[in-house]
N, C-alpha and C positions, 0 to 999 in steps of 0.2 A: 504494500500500500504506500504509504507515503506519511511526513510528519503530517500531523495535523495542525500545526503551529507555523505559522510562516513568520521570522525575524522581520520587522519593520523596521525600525530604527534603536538608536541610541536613545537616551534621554537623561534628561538632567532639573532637576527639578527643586526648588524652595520653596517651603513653604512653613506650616504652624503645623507641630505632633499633635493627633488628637485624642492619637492611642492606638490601641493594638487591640487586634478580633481575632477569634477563634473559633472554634466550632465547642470546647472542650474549657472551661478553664484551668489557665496557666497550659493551658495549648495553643503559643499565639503562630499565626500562620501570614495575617496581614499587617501591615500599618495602612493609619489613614492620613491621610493630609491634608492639609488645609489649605489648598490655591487659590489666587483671584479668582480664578473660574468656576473654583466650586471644588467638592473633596474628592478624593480619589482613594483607593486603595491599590494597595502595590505588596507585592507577595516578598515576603523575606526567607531568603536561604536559610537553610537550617545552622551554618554555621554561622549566622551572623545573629540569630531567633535571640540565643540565649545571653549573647553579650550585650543587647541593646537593650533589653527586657528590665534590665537592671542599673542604665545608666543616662535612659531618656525619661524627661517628665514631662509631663500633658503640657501646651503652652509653648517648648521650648520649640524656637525657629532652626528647621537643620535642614540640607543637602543633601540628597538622594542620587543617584547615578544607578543607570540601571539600563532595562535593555524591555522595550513592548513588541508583543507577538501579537500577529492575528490568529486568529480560531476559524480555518479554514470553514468550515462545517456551520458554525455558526454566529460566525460575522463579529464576533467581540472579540476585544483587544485586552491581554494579560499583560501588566507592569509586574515586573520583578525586579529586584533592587541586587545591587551586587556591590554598593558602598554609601556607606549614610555617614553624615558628619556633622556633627551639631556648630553654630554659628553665632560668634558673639558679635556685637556691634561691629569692632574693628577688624576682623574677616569678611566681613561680606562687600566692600568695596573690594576686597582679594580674591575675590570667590575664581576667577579665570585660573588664578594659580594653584586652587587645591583644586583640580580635575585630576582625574589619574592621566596617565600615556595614553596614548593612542594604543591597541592592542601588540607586539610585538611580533617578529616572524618567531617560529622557534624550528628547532632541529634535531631529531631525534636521531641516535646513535645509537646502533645496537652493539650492547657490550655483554653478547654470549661468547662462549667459547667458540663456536664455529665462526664466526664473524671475523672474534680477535687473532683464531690461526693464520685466518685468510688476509690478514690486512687490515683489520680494526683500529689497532694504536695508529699504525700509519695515517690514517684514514684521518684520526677524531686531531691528531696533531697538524696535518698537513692544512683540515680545517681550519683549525683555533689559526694559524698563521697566518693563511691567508686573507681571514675576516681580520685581523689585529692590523696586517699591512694594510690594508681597505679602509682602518679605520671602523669599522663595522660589528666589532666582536660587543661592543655595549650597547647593542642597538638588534639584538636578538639574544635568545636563548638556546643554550644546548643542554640536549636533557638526555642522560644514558637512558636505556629502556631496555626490557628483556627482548627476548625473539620475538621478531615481527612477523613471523613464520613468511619469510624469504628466502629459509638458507642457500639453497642451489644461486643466487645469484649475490654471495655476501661478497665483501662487507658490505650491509644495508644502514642505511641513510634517507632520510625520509628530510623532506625542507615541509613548512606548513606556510605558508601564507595568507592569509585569511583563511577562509574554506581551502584553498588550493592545495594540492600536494603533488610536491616533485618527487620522484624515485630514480634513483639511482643514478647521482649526477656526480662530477668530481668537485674537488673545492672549487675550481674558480668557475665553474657554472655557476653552482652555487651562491657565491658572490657576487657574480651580476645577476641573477635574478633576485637578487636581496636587494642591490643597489637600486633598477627599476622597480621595485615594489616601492622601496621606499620614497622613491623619488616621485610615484604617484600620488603618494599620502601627502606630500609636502608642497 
């Protein structure tokens, strides 16, 4: 089949806490907020449930960043949050600077044994080099991962760019298509 959610946009949002909903109490699953436009509710990850639950009070004006989906099926739009910041007077004329990054490319390395026989170290160092000479090594992440069940064609090396994924490509492919990725973002 297919998701049923389809990613719409980023968002970013200020407003007044009004409190937290659940189905359960002390099961909270929403916050709501308070916009010019009127309140909204916005779904809160579970690891962020229990840190906020205990550190936000009704009233207080905070920072949301999140990401709305549609509901294919049935035409409504889910906010989910995936960083809330509370906001005193003198932050919120700074508000552009606590946004997080842009999302990052990231690069996964498989660091099994069949990998590492065939060429792995070589691989993950010849990497790191040539994104450091690029300039580029702080502007993505590399992340070891188990087997990506590719052995026959190892060492494997996965690039992610947004949704995208490149397979099997050597560092300095690699590296330019980081550079154009990046160079679209900006």
């Amino acid at each position: 089949m297919g998701d049923k959610f389809l990613t719409l946009s980023e968002f970013n949002l200020e407003g007044d806490f009004l409190g937290f909903i659940g189905n359960k109490p002390k099961k909270i699953k929403y916050l709501s907020l308070a916009i010019p436009s009127g309140d909204v509710l916005i779904k809160l990850p579970k690891k962020l449930r229990t840190a906020l639950s205990s550190s936000l009070e009704i009233g207080e004006r905070i920072n949301i960043y999140g990401v709305g989906k549609l509901n294919r099926y049935k035409g409504t739009i889910k906010l989910k949050a995936y960083q809330v910041t509370t906001l005193s007077d003198g932050l919120r004329s700074h508000l552009h600077e606590d946004l997080p990054p842009q999302p990052s490319a990231k690069i996964m390395v498989c660091q099994k044994s069949g990998c590492m026989k065939r060429g792995g170290k070589g691989l993950l160092s010849d990497l790191e080099q040539t994104l450091c000479d690029r300039g580029l090594l702080d502007k993505v992440t590399i992340e070891h991962t188990d087997c990506q069940k590719r052995c026959s064609s190892a060492p494997n090396c996965v690039l992610m760019l947004g949704k995208k994924k490149y397979k099997k490509n050597c560092p300095e492919a690699i590296a330019s298509l980081l550079e154009q990725y990046l160079t679209q973002l900006y």
